[in-house]
C-alpha positions as CSV (number, residue, x, y, z in Angstrom):
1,X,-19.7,-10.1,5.9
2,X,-21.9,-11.2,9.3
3,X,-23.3,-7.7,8.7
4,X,-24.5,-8.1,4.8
5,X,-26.0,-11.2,5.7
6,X,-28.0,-9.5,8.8
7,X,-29.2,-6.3,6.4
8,X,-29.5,-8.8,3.5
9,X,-27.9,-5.9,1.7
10,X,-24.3,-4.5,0.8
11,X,-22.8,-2.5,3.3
12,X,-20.2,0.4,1.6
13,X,-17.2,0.7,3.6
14,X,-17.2,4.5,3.8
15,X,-19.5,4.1,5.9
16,X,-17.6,2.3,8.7
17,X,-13.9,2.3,9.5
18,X,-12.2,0.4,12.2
19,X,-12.2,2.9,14.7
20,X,-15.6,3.2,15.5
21,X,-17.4,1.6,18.6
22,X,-20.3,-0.4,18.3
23,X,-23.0,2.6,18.7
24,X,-21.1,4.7,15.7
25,X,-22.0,1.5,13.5
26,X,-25.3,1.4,14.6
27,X,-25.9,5.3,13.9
28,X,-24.1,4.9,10.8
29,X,-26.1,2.0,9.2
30,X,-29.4,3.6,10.7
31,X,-28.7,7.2,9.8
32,X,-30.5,8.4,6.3
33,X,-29.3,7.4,2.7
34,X,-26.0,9.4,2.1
35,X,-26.1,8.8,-2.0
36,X,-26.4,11.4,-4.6
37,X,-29.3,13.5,-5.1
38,X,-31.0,15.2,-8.2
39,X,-29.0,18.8,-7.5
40,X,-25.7,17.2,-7.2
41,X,-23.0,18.3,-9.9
42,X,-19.8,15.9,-9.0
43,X,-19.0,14.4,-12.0
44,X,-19.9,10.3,-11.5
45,X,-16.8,7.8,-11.9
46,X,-16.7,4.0,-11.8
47,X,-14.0,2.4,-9.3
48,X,-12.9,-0.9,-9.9
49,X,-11.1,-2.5,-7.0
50,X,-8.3,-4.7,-6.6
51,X,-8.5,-8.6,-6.4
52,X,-10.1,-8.9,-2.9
53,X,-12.6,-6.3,-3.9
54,X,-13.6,-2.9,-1.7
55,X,-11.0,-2.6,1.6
56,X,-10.8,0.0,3.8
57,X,-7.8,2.3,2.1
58,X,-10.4,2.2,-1.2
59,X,-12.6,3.4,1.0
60,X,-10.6,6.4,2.4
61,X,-9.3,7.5,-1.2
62,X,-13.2,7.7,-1.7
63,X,-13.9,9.7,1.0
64,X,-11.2,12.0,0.7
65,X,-12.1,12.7,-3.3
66,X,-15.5,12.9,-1.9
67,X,-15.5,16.8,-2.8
68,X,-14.8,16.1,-6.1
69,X,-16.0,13.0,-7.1
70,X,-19.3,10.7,-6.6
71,X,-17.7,6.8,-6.3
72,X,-19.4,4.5,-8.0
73,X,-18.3,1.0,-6.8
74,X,-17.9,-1.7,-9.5
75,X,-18.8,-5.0,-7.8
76,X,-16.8,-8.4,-9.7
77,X,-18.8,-11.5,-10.2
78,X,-18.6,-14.1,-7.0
79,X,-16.9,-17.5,-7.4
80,X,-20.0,-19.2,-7.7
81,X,-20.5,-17.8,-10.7
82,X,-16.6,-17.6,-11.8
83,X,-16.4,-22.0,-11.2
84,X,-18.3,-23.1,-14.3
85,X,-16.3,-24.5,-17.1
86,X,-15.0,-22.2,-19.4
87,X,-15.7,-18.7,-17.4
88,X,-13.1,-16.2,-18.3
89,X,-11.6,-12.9,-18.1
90,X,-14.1,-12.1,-20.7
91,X,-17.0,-13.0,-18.9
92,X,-16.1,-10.8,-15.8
93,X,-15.8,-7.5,-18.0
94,X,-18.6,-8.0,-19.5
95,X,-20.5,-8.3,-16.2
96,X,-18.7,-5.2,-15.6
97,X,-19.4,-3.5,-18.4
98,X,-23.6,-4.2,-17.7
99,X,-23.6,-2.3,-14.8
100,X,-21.8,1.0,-16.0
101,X,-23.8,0.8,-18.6
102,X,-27.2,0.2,-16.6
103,X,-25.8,3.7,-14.7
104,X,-24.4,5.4,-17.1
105,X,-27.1,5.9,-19.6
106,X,-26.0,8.3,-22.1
107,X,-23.3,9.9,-19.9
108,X,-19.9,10.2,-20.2
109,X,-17.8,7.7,-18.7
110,X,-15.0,8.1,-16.5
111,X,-12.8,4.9,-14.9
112,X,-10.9,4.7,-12.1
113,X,-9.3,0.9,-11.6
114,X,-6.8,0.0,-8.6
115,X,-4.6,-3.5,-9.2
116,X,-6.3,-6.0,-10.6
117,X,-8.8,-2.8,-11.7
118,X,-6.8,-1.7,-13.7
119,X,-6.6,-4.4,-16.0
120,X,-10.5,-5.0,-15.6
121,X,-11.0,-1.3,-16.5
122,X,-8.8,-1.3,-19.2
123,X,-10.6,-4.4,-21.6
124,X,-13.7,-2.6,-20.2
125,X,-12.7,0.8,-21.8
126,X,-12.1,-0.5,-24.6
127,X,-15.2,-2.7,-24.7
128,X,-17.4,0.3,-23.8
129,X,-15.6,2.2,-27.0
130,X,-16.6,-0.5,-29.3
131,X,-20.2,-1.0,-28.1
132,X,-20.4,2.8,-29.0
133,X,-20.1,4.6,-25.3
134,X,-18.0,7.7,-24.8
135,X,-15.2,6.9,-22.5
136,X,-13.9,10.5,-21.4
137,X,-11.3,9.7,-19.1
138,X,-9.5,6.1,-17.3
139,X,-7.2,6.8,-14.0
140,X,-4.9,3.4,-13.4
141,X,-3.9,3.5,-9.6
142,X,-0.6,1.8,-10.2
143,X,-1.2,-1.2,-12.3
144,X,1.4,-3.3,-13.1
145,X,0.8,-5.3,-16.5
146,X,4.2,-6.0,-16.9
147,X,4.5,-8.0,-13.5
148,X,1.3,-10.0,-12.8
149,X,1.6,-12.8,-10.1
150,X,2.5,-15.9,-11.9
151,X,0.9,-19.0,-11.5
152,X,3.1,-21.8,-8.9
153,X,5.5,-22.9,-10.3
154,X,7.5,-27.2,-9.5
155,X,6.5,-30.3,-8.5
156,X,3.6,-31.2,-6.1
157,X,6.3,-31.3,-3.6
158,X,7.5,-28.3,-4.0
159,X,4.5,-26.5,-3.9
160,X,3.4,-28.4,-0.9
161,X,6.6,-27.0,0.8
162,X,5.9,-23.8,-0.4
163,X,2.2,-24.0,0.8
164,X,3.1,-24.8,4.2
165,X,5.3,-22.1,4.5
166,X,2.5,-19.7,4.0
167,X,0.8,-21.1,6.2
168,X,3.1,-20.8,9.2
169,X,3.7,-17.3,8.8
170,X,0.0,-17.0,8.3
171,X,-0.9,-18.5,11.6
172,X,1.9,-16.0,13.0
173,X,0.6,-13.0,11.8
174,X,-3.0,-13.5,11.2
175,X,-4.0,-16.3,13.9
176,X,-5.6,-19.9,13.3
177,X,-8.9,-18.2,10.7
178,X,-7.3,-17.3,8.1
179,X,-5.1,-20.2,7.7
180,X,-7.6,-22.7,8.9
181,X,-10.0,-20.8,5.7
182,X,-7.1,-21.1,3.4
183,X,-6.9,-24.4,4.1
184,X,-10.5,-25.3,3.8
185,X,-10.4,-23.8,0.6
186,X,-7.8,-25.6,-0.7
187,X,-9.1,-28.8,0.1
188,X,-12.6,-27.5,-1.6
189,X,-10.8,-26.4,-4.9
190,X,-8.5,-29.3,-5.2
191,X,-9.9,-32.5,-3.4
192,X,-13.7,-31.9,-3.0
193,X,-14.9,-29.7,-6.3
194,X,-16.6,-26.5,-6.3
195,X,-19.5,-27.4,-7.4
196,X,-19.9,-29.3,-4.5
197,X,-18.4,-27.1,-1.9
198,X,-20.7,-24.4,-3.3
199,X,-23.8,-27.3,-2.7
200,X,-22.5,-27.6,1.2
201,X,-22.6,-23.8,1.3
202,X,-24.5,-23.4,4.5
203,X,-23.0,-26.0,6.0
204,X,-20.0,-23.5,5.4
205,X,-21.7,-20.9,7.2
206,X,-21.3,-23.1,10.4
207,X,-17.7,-21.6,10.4
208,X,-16.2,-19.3,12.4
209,X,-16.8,-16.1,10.8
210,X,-13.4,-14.7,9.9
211,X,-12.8,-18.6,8.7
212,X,-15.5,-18.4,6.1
213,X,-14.1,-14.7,5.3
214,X,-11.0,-16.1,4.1
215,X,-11.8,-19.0,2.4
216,X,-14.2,-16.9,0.3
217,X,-12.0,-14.5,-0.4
218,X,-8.8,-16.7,-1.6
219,X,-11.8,-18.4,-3.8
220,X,-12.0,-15.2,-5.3
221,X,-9.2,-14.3,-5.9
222,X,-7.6,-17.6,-7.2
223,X,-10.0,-18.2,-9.8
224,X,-9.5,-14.3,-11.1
225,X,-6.1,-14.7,-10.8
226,X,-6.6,-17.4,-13.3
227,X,-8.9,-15.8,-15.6
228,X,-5.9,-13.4,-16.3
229,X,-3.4,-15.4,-16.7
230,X,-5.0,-16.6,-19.5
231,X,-6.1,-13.6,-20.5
232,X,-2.3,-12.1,-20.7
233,X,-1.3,-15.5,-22.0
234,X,-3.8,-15.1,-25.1
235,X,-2.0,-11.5,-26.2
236,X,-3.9,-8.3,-25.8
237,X,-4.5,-7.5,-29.6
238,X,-6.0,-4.2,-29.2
239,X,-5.2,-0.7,-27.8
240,X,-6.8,2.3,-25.8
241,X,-7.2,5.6,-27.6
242,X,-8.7,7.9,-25.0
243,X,-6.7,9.9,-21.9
244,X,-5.4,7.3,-19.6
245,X,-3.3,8.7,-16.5
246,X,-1.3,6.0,-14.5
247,X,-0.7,7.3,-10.8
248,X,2.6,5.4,-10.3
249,X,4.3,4.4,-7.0
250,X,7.4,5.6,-6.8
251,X,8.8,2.6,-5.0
252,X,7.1,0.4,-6.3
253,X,8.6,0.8,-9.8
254,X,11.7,-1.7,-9.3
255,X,12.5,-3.6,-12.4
256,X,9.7,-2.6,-14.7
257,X,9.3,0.4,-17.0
258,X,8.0,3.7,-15.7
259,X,4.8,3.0,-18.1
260,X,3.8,-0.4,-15.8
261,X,4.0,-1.7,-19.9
262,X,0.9,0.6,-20.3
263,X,2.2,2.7,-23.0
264,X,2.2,0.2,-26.1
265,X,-1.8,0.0,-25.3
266,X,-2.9,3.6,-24.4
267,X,-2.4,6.1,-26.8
268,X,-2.5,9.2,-24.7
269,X,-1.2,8.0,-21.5
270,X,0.2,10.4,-19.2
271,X,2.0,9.2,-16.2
272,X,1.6,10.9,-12.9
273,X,4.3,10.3,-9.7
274,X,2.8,9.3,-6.7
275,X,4.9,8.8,-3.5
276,X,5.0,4.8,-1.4
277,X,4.9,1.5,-2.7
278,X,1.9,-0.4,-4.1
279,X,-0.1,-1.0,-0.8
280,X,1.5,2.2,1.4
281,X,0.7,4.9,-1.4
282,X,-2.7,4.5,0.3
283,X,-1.4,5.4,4.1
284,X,-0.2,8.2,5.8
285,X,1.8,10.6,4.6
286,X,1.5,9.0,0.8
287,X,-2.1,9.2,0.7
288,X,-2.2,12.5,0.3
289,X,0.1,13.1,-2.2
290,X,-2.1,10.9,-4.4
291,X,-5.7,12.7,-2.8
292,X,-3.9,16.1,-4.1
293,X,-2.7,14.5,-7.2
294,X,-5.4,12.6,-8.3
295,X,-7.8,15.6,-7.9
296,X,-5.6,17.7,-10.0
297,X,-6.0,15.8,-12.4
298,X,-9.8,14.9,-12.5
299,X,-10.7,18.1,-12.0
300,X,-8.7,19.1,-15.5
301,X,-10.2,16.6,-16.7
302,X,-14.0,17.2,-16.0
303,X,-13.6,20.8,-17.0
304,X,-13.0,20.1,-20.3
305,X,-16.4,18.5,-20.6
């Protein structure tokens, strides 16, 4: 974040990890451009992150496909945009959709959605199929539409017990910012309006740094969290009739069906084992099970074009 705001500019996270020192980040933000040039024949595919947009295991499944694949990083509408009355699940993929469109041009598409992606890129799929777009391919990194979140659940005091909780073993885990951003965010949605936390927004910036990372980012996430609720809770009337592949965590499969409730929607959906649960299929030694996997499969894929 303090380095988007310096640059003024995005700042891709393959570019940096957490083991570099401070003159590998320097090199690595002052080095050339590392996009995609003219002569290059990877076959382009759109990502769609989770809930808390690009982390750092997103970016290692990048670079690891990197042989194969050029990423193209779908970024999700920020909550100033998401508070005004009446913005919904629909309003986000259709953001979405603009920009593989504004990329795509006449191309193919292929999807690739992780989480929360996976719902995005699903409505998106199908919205790009009605508006007329080929949609050759959608890889779901082990979406669960059978087992969203649900929204809290008792009284006020209930949830206030329940909030506090969080908060302790926040404060154990994490230290005082991310609760302390929490917090502040809380307050903002609940007691002061965000309309008007979003007009004190610089006075925000006065925050400690990874404060103001977190409040942001549970700002996010709560109000997309809502937005599919409601989504789920209007019905999904429509279904998906191109290859869909769902790269399913073994462990992660507990009480719902091996299709994640994916196969009343897709037509030709193909499930494809991967090994850890929903967060560790990304680490060491799961990973690259789903690298190996997940190439396999996009490569059979992009050869039939």
């Amino acid at each position: 974040m303090v380095l988007e705001r310096q640059l003024g500019q995005p700042v891709p996270l393959d570019l940096i990890d957490m083991a570099m020192r401070f003159d590998e980040v320097v090199a690595a933000l002052s080095g050339p451009p590392s996009g995609p040039t003219a002569e290059d024949a990877r076959p382009a595919v759109f990502l769609l992150p989770g809930l808390d947009d690009d982390e750092e295991r997103l970016a290692r499944f990048r670079v690891a496909l990197r042989p194969y694949a050029r990423f193209r990083l779908v970024a999700y509408p920020d909550w100033p945009e998401m508070m005004r009355p009446g913005w919904c699940f629909d309003e986000l993929t259709a953001a979405v959709v603009e920009q593989i469109v504004q990329q795509a041009g006449s191309s193919p598409i292929l999807l690739t959605g992780y989480s929360f992606g996976g719902e995005v890129g699903f409505e998106v799929a199908c919205r790009l199929v009605g508006l007329g777009h080929e949609v050759r391919w959608f890889g779901i990194l082990d979406a669960d539409i059978t087992r969203l979140p649900p929204p809290p659940s008792g009284g006020p005091v209930a949830r206030l017990r329940r909030y506090a909780r969080e908060l302790a073993d926040d404060v154990r885990r994490e230290g005082l910012h991310k609760s302390a951003g929490l917090l502040i965010g809380k307050f903002g949605r609940d007691i002061v309006g965000l309309p008007r936390m979003h007009r004190i927004r610089r006075w925000l910036r006065r925050l400690p740094p990874r404060t103001e990372f977190w409040l942001h980012r549970r700002t996010r996430s709560i109000l997309r969290m809502k937005a599919l609720w409601a989504w789920q809770d209007a019905g999904i009337g429509h279904r998906l009739h191109v290859p869909v592949t769902l790269f399913a965590s073994e462990a992660g499969n507990g009480l719902s069906p091996p299709d994640r409730g994916w196969g009343p929607l897709c037509s030709a959906l193909t499930i494809v084992p991967v090994e850890g649960d929903h967060h560790t299929l990304f680490d060491r030694p799961h990973c690259e099970i789903l690298y190996a996997r997940y190439a396999e499969v996009f490569q059979a894929v992009t050869r039939q074009e």
